[in-house]
Every structure is written in C-alpha cells, then in structure tokens.
N, C-alpha and C positions, 0 to 999 in steps of 0.2 A: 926785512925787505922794505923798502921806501914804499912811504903809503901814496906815491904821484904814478903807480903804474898799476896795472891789471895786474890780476894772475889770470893769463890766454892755459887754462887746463879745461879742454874740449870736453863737456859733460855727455852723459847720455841721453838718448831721448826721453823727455819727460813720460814719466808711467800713463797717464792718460793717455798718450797718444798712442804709447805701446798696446792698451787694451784696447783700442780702436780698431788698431791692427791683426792684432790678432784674433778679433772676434770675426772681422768679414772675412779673414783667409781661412781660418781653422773651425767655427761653428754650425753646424749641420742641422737644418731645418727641419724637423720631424714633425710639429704640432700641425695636425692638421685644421684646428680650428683660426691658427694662422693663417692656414694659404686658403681657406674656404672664403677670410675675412679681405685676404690682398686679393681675391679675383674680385669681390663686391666692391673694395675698392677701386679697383682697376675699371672698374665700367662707370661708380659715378663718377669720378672724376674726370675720366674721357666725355662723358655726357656733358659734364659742366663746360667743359673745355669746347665740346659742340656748339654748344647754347650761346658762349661769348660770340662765337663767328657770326653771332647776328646784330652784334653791337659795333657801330663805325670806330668808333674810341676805343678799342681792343684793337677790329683788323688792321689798320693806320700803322700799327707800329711794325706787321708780320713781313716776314720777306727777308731775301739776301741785303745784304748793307751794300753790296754793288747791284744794283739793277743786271741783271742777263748774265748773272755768274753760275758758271754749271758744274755741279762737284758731283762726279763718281762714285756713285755709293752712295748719295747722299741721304740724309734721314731726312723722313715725312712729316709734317705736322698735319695732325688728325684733322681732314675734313675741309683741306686745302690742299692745292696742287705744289706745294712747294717742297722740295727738296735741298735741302741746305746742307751746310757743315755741321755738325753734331755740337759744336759750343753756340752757334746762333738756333739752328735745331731745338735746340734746351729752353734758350733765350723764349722763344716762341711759343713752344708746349709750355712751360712753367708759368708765362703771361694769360694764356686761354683758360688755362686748367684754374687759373685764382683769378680771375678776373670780376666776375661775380659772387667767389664768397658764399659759394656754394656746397662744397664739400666737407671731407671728415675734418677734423679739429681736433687738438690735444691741448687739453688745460690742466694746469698744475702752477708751479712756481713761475715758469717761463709759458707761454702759448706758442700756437703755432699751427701748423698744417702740413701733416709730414707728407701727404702726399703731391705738395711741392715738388720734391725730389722725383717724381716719374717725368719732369721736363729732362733732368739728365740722364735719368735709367733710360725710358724711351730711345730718348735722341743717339745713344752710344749704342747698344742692342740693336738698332734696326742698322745701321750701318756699319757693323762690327758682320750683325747675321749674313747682308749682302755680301760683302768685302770675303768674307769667306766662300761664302757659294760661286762664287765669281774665283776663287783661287780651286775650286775644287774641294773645298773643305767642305766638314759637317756644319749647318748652319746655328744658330744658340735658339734654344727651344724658350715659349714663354714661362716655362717654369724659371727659369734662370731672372726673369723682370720678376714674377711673383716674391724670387727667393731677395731680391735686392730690393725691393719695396720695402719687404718685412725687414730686413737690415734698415735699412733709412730708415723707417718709423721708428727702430729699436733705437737707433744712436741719436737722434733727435728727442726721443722721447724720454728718455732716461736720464740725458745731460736735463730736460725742462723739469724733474721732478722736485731737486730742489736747490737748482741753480737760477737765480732771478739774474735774465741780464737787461729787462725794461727796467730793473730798480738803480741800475745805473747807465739810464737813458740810451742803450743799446735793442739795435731790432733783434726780435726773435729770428728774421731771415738767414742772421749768423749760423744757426744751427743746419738750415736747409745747406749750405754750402759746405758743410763741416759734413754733413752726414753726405751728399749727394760726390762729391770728395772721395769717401771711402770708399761707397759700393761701385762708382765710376771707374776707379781706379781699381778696384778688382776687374770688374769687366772686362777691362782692357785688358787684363793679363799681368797688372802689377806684381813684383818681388815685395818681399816686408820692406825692403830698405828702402826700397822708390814709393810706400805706400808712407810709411813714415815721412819721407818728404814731404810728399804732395799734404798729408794732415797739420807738419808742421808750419806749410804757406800761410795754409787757412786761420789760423792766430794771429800771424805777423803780418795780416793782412790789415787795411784801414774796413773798421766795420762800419754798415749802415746804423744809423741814428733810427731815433722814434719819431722825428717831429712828424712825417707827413703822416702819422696814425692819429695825433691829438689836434684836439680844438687849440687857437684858430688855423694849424695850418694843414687839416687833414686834404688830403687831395690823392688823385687815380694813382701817385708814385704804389702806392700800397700795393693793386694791381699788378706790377708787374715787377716791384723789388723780390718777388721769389723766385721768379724768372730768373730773373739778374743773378743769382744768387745759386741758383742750380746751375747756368750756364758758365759761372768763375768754375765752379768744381770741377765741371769738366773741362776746363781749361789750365786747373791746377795740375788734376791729374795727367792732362800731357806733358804739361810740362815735365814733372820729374819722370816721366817714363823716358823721357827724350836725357835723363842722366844728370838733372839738377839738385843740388847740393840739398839736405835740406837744413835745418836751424835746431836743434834739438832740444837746446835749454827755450823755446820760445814763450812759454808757459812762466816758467819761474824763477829765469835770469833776473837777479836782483835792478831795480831802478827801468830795465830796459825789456821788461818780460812781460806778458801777457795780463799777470796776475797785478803786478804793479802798475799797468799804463793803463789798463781799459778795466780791469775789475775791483776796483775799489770806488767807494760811494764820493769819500771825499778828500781833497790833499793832505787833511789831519788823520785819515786810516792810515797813507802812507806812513805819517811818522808814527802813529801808534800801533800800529797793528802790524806785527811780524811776518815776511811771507811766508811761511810756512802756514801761515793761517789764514793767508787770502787765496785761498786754491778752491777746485770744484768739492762738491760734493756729492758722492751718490750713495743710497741708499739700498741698492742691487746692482748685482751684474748684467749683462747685456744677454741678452733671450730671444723669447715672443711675444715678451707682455703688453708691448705698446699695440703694435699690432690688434690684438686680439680684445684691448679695451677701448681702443679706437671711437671716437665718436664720430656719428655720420649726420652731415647737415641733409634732412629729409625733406620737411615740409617748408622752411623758408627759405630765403637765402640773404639770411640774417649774422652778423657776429655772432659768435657763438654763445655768449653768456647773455645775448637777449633770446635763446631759442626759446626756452621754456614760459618766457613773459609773452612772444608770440602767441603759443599754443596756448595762455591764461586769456588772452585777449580776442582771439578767436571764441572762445567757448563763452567769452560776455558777451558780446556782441549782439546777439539776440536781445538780451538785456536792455542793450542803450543805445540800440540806431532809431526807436521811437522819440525819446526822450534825451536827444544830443543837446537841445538848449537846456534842459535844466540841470546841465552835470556842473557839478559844484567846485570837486578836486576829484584828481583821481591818485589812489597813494600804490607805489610800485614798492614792494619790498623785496629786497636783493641782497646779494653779495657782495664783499668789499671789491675783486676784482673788475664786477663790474660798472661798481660805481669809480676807480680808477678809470677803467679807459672809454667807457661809452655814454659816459650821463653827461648830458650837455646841455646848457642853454644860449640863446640866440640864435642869430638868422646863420642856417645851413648853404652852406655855398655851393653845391654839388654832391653828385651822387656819391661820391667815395664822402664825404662830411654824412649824407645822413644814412648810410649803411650801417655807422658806427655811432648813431644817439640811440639809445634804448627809449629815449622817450616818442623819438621818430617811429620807431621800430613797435611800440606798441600805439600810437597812434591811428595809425593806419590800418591794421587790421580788428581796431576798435570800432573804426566808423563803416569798413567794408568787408570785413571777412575775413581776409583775405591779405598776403602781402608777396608780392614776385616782383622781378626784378624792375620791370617797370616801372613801379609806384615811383623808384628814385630819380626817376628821370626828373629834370628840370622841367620841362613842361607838364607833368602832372604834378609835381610840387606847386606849379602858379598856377594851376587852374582849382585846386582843392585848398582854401584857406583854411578852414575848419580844422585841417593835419596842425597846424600852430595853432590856433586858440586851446585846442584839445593840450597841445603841449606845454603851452604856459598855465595850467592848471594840474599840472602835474606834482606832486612830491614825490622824493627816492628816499627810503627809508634800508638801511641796513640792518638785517635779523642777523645776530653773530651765528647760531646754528647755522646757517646758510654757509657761511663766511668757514666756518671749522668745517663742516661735511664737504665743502667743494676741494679740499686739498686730503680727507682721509683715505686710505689706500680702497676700505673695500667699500667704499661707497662714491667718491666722486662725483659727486649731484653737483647740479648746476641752477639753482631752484631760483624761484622766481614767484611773484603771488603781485594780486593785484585788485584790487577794490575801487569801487565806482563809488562817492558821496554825489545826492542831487541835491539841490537847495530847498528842496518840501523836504527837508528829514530824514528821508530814505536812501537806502545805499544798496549796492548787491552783495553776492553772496561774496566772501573774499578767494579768491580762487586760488589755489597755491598749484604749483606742477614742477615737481624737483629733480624730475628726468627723462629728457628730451626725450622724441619717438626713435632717432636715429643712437641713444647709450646701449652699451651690453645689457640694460638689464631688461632691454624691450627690443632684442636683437630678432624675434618671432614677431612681431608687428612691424617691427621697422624693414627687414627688409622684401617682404612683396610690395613695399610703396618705393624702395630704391629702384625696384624693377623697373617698376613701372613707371615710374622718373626717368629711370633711363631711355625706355622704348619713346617716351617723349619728345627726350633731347634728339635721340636717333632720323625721328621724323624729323626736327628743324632741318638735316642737313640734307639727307639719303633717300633715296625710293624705298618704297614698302619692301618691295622684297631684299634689298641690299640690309637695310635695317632690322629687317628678321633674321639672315643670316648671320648679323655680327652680333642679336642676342643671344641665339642660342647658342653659339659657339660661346659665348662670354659665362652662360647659365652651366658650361659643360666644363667642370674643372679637369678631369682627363684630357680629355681633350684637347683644353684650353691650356695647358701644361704643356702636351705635347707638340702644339703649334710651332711651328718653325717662326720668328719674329717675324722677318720678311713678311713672308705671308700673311700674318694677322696686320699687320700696316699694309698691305695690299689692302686690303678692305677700307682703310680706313681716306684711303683718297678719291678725290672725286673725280 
C-alpha cells in the first residue's frame, strides 16, 4: 500500500469512553453512605452558591445572553428569579456554586470540585422535571440529582486519581465537562450510542489552560470556568441526542488523538513514547468512592491544600496578636502540591490572586482569627498592611511525609504545620493539622458545622421561615429523595 494515503478503517469507540458509558446507564447506587454524603453536598454547595449572590462580581455575569428572553420550562438559578435554558442555566448555577471557593474539593494527581457538575445536573432535572409535568408525566424525584452527583464525583474523581492533566498545563475544569457530559446526558434520556458521542466531543474539544489559576496571571476566570464547563456538557449532550456523529478513535488516533495532542508533556514524548503508552490510567473501577471520601471546605473559604494551615493559624493566633512586631519569620511546612499552585510571592492583584497564596491565606487569620470571604476584597487588602509584611517574612518548607500521605489511598491528608520565630529567641509551639475539619475522617465534627454553615448562607438570601423549610427538607434524606425537582427549586426562588 503506498505510504501517501490513510488506511479510512473506522475503529471502535475508545475503551474509556465505553466505561463512561456504561457505568452511568448500567450501575446502581446502593451505598447509602453515598447518598447521605450527596444531600450534605447538595445543601453546601447550594449555600455557597447563595453566599456568591451577595457579591457584584459573580451577579454581573447572571441572566439570559438576550435580555427579556422567555423559555418554557425554563430552569432556576437558586436564589434568583431567573429562568433560563438549562445550558446557560448551568452557565449560572456552576459560576455561584465556585465562586467563592467554598465547597467540597478532590485532591489527588489532578484537583478539582466535582460538585461543579450540579450547575448541569441542576439545570437539566428542574426543566426536564417541569417539561414532564406539564406533558402529564411523572416528574424526576431528587433522588435521581443525588444519584447523578455521585456519578459526577465518581467520573471526575477517579479520572483525577492518577491522571495529572495541570502537569501538562491543562485545567482540571476538563473533567467537570467530561463527567457533567455523562450524567446530563443520561438525564436526558440518552442511548449508549448518543452517550458515546456526546463523551467523545468532550476530548476533541479545545480544553481550558491553567494560566488564570497561577501567579502572575491568576484572576476571577477561575470563578466561573466550571460553569463554563458544566454548561458545554450540557450542550454536548444535546447535541448528540439531536443524532450527531460521534469520533470514536478520539483518545488514541495516532498524531490526531487526544493522547498525542493534549496529553503528552513534551514534543520529544511524541517521538519517544509510544501511544499505547500515553493513555489514562486508573487504578479502580467506577463506584461510590469519590463521593463518599469527598472533602468538604468547612470553616474557610480557602484553596483547598491551604485548609489545614488555616485551622494551624487560627489555633496561633492567641499566640502572636500581642507580639506581631516581634515576629521574626514564620516557617509553613507543606506539601509539594501545595507549594505548586498556591505559594507565591509579590504584590496580589485581586481577590481570585489571593484565594490562591497559602501565605495570604495563612496571614490573615494569624493576625485576626479568623478568615471569610471578605478578607479578599481589595479594600481590606489596602487598608490592613501588616497582611504583607506578615507575608514577606514567611518561608515554605516541604516535609516529603506530607507530600507521600496526600496522594495514599487510605489516608489522603492534606497536612500543614506552621511555626512562629520572634527576634528575642522564642518561637511557638509548631502546630501541625493533617486533616481538615470538613475529611472523612472528622466526618462527625464536620458536619453539624456544614449545617450550620448552611442555615447561614440560607439567611443571606431567604426569610426565616422560607430558610427553615428548605433545611429541613434538605436534613430529611427520604424526603429529600422523594422530592419532586420542581418543587425543591420552587423553594429556591425568590
């Protein structure tokens, strides 16, 4: 055969995608410690998503793209009167619900926040549930969001365990649209073959970059690229429901496939490294386990691998609000990932730049207690100097123990320690805390304070009594299962 032509012999769908497939149509959610985990879910991140509505720089972006457009069915974004199309819907919920930086988190090889993905579950479910009720049908119960949360975390979470795609300068947001993709696309009522499609888009798609996460070009894109990224999925998934072709070899087409354009490090892996050897890798099959190991941002609303320096820096603080001029250095000992993405020095330019400095982030609640979302604001940044002098006296030191336990399956600590030197000699105690209040293994401490974080957020938006009724409904998992969607987004407008 002349070597100036193809061989055009149509391959199958790559295996990946196949098991994508097949786990959101065919696997059956029994653990109940999953769906006890996706309703705690399901109320902070609605609460976090409340909380943004009080920030101009989140609501700015909410709303139809045509001013006075009126869609039928349309899906609600919690805590606004808007009704939109279920792919800007998405857009909306997935911007509120990460805007702050406030919720559960998944760390491993990749990071992330898989409950991103309830900007598309949401959005699809409330106007799927109407659309029905309005044909006479039976409406989709909120078990069915529970049951596609725990799907999104699984598929998001098990691609991050030891597929690094920030190590070739790819956002983790990729996953949000891969996983929000599948369960959307079941929702809807997808065949394997139209499910297969819509997952093979999601590769052959151009993905988001990392730059707006790092110094110097960190900025609010961060904020709302989950959105963005929730709401392609669900705009994947129409498409091939409406009968679009999909790509099957997209993954591992030689020169033109997934594996060879976007996941190799550098242009010499191309020529040295085989594809058969630049592919995912997983170490388990798809289940409950993300879900159910899920970390929850509790007490700050902090990056996630600064939580536990937070809670070291809190419990100084007694320590060294007497004696803030005599602090000499102060030494942070961490983890490698987090001295990858969050250790930074120079002048922070905005609130999305210091969410993301661990030394920001322990600064502040060194000298006040205390750290919420405010602190970031540019006008408490200039009116507190002391937050940088505190920070240019800082060293980050990495403990490889740290660095090894944060990627072992049965421990996944997130540790963090932290020590105050004065210049008379004395120093405090070194304070080490290697798993946050919101990890599985302080899941009885951590969640009466989600609670009550949530009843919090509930007040910024709702009357007392409106906000007591969508607790308890939310505290009642029977219940809260058997809730018609609709109706649980009734509550949630104002």
């Amino acid at each position: 055969m002349s070597s100036n032509v193809d061989l055009n012999v149509r391959p199958g769908y790559d295996s990946v995608i196949q098991d994508i497939a097949d786990y959101v149509l065919n696997f059956r959610i029994e653990s109940g410690e999953a769906l006890n985990t996706a309703r705690n879910c399901l109320m902070d991140t609605l609460g976090c998503g409340l909380l943004a509505l009080c920030f101009p720089e989140c609501t700015k972006h909410l709303g139809p793209i045509v001013e006075g457009t009126l869609v039928p069915n349309g899906a609600r974004v919690p805590g606004t009167r808007f009704r939109l199309d279920p792919v800007k819907a998405a857009w909306d919920i997935g911007a509120i619900v990460r805007w702050l930086d406030y919720n559960d988190t998944w760390l491993a090889a990749e990071w992330g926040h898989p409950s991103d993905n309830l900007g598309g579950i949401l959005a699809v479910a409330d106007h799927l549930s109407q659309t029905r009720v309005a044909r006479g049908e039976t409406p989709l119960p909120m078990r069915d969001v529970l049951d596609a949360m725990i799907m999104a975390h699984e598929i998001q979470g098990v691609f991050a365990l030891e597929n690094s795609f920030n190590r070739v300068g790819l956002d983790h947001v990729f996953l949000v649209k891969l996983a929000s993709t599948a369960v959307c696309a079941k929702l809807m009522g997808a065949t394997r073959e139209q499910l297969l499609s819509a997952l093979s888009h999601v590769f052959v798609d151009g993905q988001a970059l990392r730059t707006y996460r790092h110094a110097p070009n960190a900025g609010s894109r961060k904020s709302w690229a989950a959105g963005d990224a929730s709401s392609r999925g669900v705009r994947l998934a129409d498409i091939a429901l409406r009968g679009e072709m999909g790509i099957p070899g997209v993954l591992s087409a030689p020169q033109w496939g997934f594996y060879d354009v976007s996941f190799s490090h550098t242009n010499k892996d191309l020529e040295t490294k085989p594809a058969d050897k630049r592919q995912f890798s997983f170490p388990q099959g798809f289940g409950t386990y993300v879900m159910e190991n899920v970390l929850f941002k509790i007490s700050f609303p902090a990056e996630f691998h600064a939580q536990t320096a937070c809670e070291a820096a809190v419990i100084l603080h007694p320590q060294v609000r007497d004696r803030l001029e005599l602090i000499d250095r102060i030494v942070i000992t961490t983890h490698e990932s987090a001295i990858r993405i969050i250790s930074k020095v120079g002048k922070l330019a905005n609130p999305a730049d210091r969410d993301h400095c661990i030394q920001y982030m322990v600064a502040v609640p060194l000298l006040y207690g205390d750290l919420v979302a405010e602190h970031y604001e540019d006008d408490f940044h200039a009116a507190h100097p002391l937050i940088d002098q505190l920070r240019a006296k800082m060293e980050i030191v990495e403990d490889p123990r740290y660095t090894r336990e944060y990627l072992e399956p049965d421990k996944r600590s997130i540790a963090n320690a932290i020590q105050v030197f004065f210049s008379d000699g004395t120093c405090t105690d070194k304070v080490a805390v290697e798993y946050p209040i919101g990890h599985r293994r302080r899941r009885a401490d951590g969640i009466p304070l989600l609670e009550e974080k949530f009843k919090a957020n509930l007040a910024t938006r709702f009357p007392a009594q409106r906000s007591a009724q969508i607790f308890e409904l939310c505290r009642d998992q029977a219940t809260l299962e058997s809730t018609p969607v609709h109706r649980f987004m009734d509550l949630l407008v104002i």
